[in-house]
N, C-alpha and C positions, 0 to 999 in steps of 0.2 A: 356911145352911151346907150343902156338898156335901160327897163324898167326889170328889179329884182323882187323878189318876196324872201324876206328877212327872218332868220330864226335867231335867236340871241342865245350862246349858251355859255356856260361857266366854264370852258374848254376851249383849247386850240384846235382849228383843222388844217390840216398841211394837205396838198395837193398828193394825190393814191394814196393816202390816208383813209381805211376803214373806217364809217363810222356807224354805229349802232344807237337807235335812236326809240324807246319807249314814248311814244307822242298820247301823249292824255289831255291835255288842255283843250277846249272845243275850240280853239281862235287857230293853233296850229294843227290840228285834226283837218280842219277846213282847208287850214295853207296847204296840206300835202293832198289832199283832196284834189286842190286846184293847180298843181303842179301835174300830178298822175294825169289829171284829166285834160293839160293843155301840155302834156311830155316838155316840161321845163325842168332847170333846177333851183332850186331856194339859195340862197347866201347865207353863210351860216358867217358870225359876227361873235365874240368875245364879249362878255359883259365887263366894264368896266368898273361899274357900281350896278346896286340892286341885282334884284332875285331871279333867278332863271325861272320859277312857278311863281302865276298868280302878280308879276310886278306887270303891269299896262305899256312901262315906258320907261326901259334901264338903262343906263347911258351905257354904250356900247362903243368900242374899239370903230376906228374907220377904214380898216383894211381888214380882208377876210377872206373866206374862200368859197367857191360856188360848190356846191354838193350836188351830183346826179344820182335818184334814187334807180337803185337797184335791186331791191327785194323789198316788199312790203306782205305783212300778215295783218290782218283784221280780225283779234280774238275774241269772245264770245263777251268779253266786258265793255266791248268797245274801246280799247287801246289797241293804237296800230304800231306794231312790231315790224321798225324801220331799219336799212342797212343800203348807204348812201356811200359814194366813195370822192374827195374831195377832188376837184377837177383843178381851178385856176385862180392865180390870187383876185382880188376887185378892190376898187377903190369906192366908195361912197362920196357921191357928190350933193346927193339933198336927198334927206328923208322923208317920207311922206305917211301923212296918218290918215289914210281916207279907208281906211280897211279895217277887220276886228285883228290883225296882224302889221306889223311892218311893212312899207317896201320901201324902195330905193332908189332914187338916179345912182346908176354905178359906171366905170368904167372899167375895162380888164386891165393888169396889170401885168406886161410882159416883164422877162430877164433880161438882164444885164450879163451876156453873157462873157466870162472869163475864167481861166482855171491856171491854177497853178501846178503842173504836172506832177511833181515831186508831194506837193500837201496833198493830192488826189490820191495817187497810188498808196500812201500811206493810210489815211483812210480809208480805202477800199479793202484793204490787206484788216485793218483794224475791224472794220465791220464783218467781212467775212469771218473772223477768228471770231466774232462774238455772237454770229448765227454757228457756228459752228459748238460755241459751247453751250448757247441755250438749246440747241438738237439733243445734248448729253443730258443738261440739268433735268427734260421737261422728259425726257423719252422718247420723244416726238419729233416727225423735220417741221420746220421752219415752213411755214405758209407759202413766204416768199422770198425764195436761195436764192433770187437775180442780185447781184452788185450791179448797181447803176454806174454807169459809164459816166456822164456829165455832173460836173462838181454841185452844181443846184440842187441837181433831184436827189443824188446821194446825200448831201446835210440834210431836205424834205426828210427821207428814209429815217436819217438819224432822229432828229427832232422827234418824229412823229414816237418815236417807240421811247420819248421821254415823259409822254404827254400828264402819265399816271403820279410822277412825283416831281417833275422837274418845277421851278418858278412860272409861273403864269405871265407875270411881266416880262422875262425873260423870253420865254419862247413867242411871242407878240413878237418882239423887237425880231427877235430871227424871220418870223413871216414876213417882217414888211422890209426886210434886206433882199433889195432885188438885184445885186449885186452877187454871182454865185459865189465866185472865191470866197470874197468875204462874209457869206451867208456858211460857207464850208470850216472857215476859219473858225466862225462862231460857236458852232456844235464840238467842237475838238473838246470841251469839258465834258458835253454830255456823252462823247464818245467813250471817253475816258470812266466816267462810271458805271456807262452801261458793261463795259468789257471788265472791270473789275468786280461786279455782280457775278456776270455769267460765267470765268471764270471758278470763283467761289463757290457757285452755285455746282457749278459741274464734276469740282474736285469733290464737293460732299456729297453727290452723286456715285460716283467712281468708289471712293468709302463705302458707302454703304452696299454697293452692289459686293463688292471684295469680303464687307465681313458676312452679308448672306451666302455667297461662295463658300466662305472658311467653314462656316456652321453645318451648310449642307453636306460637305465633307466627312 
């Protein structure tokens, strides 16, 4: 059991999950203050109800993920221009209001490890084909070409690149599956639309590159 400092946001973080974080509020300006200055990480928490700005005390999700900061800028208005990357799940055992921020009794919260060899390699082949076609759609490689080996981090991976339209309750319930298989099992939707995006996306890429060919011709 630790003591955590709690940010609450309107978002999921999944474990190696990038996170970018605009900090303007002076009660979390402070939290990250005092993280940089004792090299901890914060607990980043889901809201369940109320406002990510300006609410004192939003009820919040009770599984989360610790965030270890890793770039921080200080721009000339005083907002700190933050990029954290999600570390390990936690559990919250009592929350504590003695601070102008959250914190937490937490406990970490390990895997349940198990995989199904045949749902994995399907997966993997699916996710590869889907960095593979956002490389085409975007023009660009892929930040991050590793396929994860273990059924866990692979669904993590999955999930995390659903974060911008998928359900919010939804991907909660996948964080707090510490079960891999069936945290792997779980994302096979989100798999499935991510790859029928980037597909689409990369065919009318391929398009359009074909009819600037023809024209330049």
């Amino acid at each position: 059991m630790t003591t955590l400092r709690l940010f609450p946001l309107g978002t999921i973080l999944f474990p190696n999950m990038i996170l970018p974080l605009q900090v303007f509020e002076e009660r979390y300006k402070i939290l990250i203050a005092n993280c940089i200055e004792d090299a901890t990480p914060f607990g980043v928490v889901s809201i369940k109800s109320g406002n990510e700005v300006g609410d004192p005390s939003p009820e919040i999700h009770m599984v989360g993920t610790t965030a270890k900061i890793n770039k921080t800028i200080f721009d000339k208005n005083g907002v700190i221009l933050l990029e954290a990357l999600g570390v390990q799940r936690f559990q919250i055992l009592e929350i504590i209001n003695d601070k102008p921020y959250l914190t937490a009794q937490v406990k970490p919260l390990n895997e349940i490890e198990s995989s199904n060899v045949i749902l994995l390699n399907e997966m993997q082949k699916s996710f590869e084909k889907f960095l593979q076609n956002s490389e085409i759609a975007s023009g660009s490689y892929a930040f991050n070409r590793t396929i994860p080996k273990q059924s866990g981090e692979l669904a993590d991976r999955i999930a995390a690149k659903s974060i911008a339209f998928w359900d919010k309750k939804k991907l909660q319930l996948i964080l707090e599956n510490l079960d891999e298989e069936s945290r792997l099992e779980d994302v096979k939707p989100i798999m499935n639309a991510l790859s029928q995006f980037a597909e689409s996306e990369a065919k009318e890429k391929i398009r359009k590159l074909k009819a600037e060919s023809i024209h330049l011709n």
